[in-house]
N, C-alpha and C positions, 0 to 999 in steps of 0.2 A: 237313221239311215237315209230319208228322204235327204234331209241337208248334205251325208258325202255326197250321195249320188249327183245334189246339184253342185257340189262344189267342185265335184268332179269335170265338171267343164272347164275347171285352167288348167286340167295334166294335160303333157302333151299327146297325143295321139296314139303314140306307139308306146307308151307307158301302161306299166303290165301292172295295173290295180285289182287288189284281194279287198273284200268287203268279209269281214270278218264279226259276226253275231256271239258277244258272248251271252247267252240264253238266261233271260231271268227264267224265274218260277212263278210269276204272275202271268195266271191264264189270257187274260185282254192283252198284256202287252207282250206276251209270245205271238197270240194271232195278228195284229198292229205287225210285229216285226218279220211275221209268215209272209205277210201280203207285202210289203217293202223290199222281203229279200228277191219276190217273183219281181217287183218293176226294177231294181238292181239289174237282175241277170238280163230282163228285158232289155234296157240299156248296154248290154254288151259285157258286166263287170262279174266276174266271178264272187261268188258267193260263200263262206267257209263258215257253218254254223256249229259253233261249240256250244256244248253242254256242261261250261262252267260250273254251274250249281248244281250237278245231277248229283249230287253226295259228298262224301268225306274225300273223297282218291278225285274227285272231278276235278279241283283246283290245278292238283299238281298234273294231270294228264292235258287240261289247256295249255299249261303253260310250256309245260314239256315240248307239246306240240310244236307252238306255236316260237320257240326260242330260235329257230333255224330262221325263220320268216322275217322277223323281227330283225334278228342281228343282220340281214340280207339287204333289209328296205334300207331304200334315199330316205323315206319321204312316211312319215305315220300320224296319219290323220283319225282324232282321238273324237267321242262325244261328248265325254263328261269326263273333267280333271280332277273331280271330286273323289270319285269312284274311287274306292282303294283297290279294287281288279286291276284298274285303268294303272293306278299311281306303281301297280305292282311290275306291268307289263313294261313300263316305262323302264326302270332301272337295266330291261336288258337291252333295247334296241339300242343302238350305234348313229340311226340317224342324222342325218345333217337338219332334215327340215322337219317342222314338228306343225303341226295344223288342229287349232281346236276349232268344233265345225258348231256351233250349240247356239239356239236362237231361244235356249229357257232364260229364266230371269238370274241364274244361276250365273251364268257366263258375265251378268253386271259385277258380281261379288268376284267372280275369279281373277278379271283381269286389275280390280282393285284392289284383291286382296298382293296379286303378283308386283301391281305397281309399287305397294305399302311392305314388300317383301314379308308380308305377314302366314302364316301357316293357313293350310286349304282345309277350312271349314264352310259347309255349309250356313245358308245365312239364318235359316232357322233352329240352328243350336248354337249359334254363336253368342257367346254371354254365358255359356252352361259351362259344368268342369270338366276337363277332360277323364274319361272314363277308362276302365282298365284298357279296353282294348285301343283305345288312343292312342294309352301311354305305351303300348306293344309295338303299333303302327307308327307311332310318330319318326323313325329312322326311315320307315323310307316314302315315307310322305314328306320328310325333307329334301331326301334324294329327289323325288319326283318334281316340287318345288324351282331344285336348281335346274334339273334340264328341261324345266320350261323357260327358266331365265334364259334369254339372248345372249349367244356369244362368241367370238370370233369363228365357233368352231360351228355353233349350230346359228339355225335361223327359225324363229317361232312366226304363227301368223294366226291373228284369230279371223275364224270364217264367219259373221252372224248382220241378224239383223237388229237387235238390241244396241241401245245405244251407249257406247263406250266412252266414261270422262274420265277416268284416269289412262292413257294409257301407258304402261309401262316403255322405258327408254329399249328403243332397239325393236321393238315388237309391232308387226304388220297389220292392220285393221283393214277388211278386207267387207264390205256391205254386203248382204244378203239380198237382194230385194225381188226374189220369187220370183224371177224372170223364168226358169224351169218349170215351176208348177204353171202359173201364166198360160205360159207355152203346151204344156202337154194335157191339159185339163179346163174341162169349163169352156165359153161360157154357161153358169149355172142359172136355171133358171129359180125366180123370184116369188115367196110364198108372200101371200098380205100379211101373214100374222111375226108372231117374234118367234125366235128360239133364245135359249139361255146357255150358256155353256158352262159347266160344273169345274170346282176346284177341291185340290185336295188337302184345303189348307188345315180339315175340322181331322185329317187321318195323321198329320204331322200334329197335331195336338197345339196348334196356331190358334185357332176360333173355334168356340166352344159349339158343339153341334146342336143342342136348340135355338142359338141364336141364328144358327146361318141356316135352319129350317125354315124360321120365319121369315127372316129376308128374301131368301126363295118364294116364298110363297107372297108376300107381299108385294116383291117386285113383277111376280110372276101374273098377279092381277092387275098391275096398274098398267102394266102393255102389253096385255093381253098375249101373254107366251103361252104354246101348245108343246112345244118339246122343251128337251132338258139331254145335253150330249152330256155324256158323262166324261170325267176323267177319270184315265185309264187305272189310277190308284185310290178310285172312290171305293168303301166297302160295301157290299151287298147288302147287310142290313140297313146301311143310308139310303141306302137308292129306294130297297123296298119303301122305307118309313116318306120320304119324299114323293114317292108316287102313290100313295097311300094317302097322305095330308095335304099334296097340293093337286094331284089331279094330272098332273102332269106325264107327259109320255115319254118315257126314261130312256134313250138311247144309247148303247155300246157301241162308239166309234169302230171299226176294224181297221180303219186306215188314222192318219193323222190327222186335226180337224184341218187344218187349211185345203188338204186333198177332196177331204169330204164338202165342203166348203163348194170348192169350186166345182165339183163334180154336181153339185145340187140333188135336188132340190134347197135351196136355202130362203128361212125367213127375211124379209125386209130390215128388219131391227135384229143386230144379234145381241143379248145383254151378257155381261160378264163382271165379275169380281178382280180385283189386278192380279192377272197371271199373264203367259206367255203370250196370249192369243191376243190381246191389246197390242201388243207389237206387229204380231207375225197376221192377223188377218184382215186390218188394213191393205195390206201389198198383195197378199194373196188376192182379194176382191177389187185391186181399185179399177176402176171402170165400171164396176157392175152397178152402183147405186144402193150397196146396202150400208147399211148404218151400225156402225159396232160403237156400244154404247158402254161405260165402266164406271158401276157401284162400287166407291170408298168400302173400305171397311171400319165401321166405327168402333172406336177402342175399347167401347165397353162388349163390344162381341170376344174380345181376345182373353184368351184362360190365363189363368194366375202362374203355367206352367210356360207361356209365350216366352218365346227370344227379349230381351229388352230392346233388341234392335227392330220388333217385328212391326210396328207401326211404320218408322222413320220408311221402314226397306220401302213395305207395299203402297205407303204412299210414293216414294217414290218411282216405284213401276207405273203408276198410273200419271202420276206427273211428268214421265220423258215419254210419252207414249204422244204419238201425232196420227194425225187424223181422227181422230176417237171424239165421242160425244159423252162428256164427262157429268153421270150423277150423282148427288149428296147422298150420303147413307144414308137410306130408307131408316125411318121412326119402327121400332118395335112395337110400341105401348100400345 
């Protein structure tokens, strides 16, 4: 939501934008998206929060909803192309202009997977077989596919600040570079110690979760880190066992960390694993002096159930990522 909101700065003026929440069922990132819909409305944008996943009838009651809106809009500005909600919703609008707004590392695989015309998989089940409900969804996750392709009749645009090398013919690359948050947040002030920022690569069954205990806690001693931000889809028994074994002060983001970031208090060194925030909190902090630093992942952390592509990917998140202060994967033994 924070990204429409900033991308919301190329509508024109008098353009009548609905910011539309379809509501997961995870507790952290319902409150994350509670507090996003309040600086939304703050900024002037109507807000229309569905309950998507409130049960069996919920699906067809969003969309029901939401089908007038839709076939209505110019303009549908999307977060995640992945999503088969997203891919679903897709099939009915009319739109001319189509807008992905996503500064994950996901958005590197979308707009490859779009340029290789290949089907929208996430990159960490990519290599796997497709499963029943694939093969259910796969029609209109093709649909979806085509009208994000470019074409005389529509116009696609990707909004981010991830760095895009394929990009498909006809499709708009549009840089994020946090002039919004910038602007309305911070400056934060500067702690002496580090913080570390959590991933959720051990809940995707990516890195096996004793090894990225110890990492954490190894890295977490040698630059003397005091917090630990969570990611919003870390699971609670992790977190316990992590603050438990390293000592560490386990924080639940409420807002996004770049917001939090600049909102501060923030450490001098932030340490991370390659995920989103290697990109995105460089720009968010530049000026301020902190240091965002990214541990490799070494292959022998990754489970025998990993993507074959899971290496090549995360190394290269950390390989196109700039400004960042790049470490070798911390020794186990």
């Amino acid at each position: 939501m924070r990204r429409t909101v900033a991308g919301a700065t190329a509508v024109p003026a008098d353009a009548d934008l609905t910011v539309v929440v379809l509501a997961p069922t995870d507790p952290m990132t319902r409150g994350q998206l509670r507090r996003m819909a309040d600086l939304a409305r703050d900024e002037g944008h109507r807000v229309r929060w569905e309950e998507a996943r409130g049960g069996p009838t919920a699906p067809f009651a969003t969309i029901g909803g939401l089908s007038g809106l839709l076939r209505r809009a110019d303009r549908v500005v999307m977060g995640d192309p992945f999503s088969r909600y997203v891919q679903l919703l897709l099939t009915i609008t009319r739109a001319r202009d189509l807008v992905v707004v996503d500064d994950g590392t996901a958005t590197m695989e979308f707009v490859a997977q779009l340029a290789r015309g290949e089907r929208l998989v996430r990159w960490h089940r990519k290599g796997g077989r497709p499963g029943p409900r694939d093969l259910l969804f796969a029609p209109v996750s093709s649909s979806a596919r085509r009208r994000l392709t470019p074409s005389a009749r529509r116009r696609v645009e990707v909004f981010s600040s991830m760095p895009v090398r394929e990009t498909p013919e006809g499709v708009t690359v549009t840089a994020n570079d946090f002039s919004w948050t910038r602007a309305r947040f911070g400056p934060p002030r500067i702690t002496r110690s580090a913080d570390m920022v959590g991933t959720s690569l051990v809940e995707t069954g990516v890195v096996d979760g004793d090894a990225y205990l110890e990492a954490v806690r190894t890295l977490a001693k040698a630059h003397g880190t005091t917090r630990y931000f969570a990611h919003r889809r870390e699971s609670t028994e992790k977190l316990h066992r992590l603050a438990r074994e390293t000592g560490l002060e386990i924080v639940r983001p409420d807002l996004p960390l770049e917001l939090i970031a600049r909102r501060g208090p923030i450490g001098r060194t932030i340490l991370s694993f390659p995920s989103t925030v290697v990109h995105t909190l460089p720009l968010a902090l530049a000026g301020t002096g902190v240091r965002v630093a990214v541990c490799d992942i070494d292959p022998a952390w990754l489970t025998e159930n990993a993507s074959p592509r899971a290496q090549g990917f995360l190394s290269g998140v950390t390989g196109t990522a700039r400004d960042v202060h790049r470490l070798t994967s911390v020794s186990l033994a």
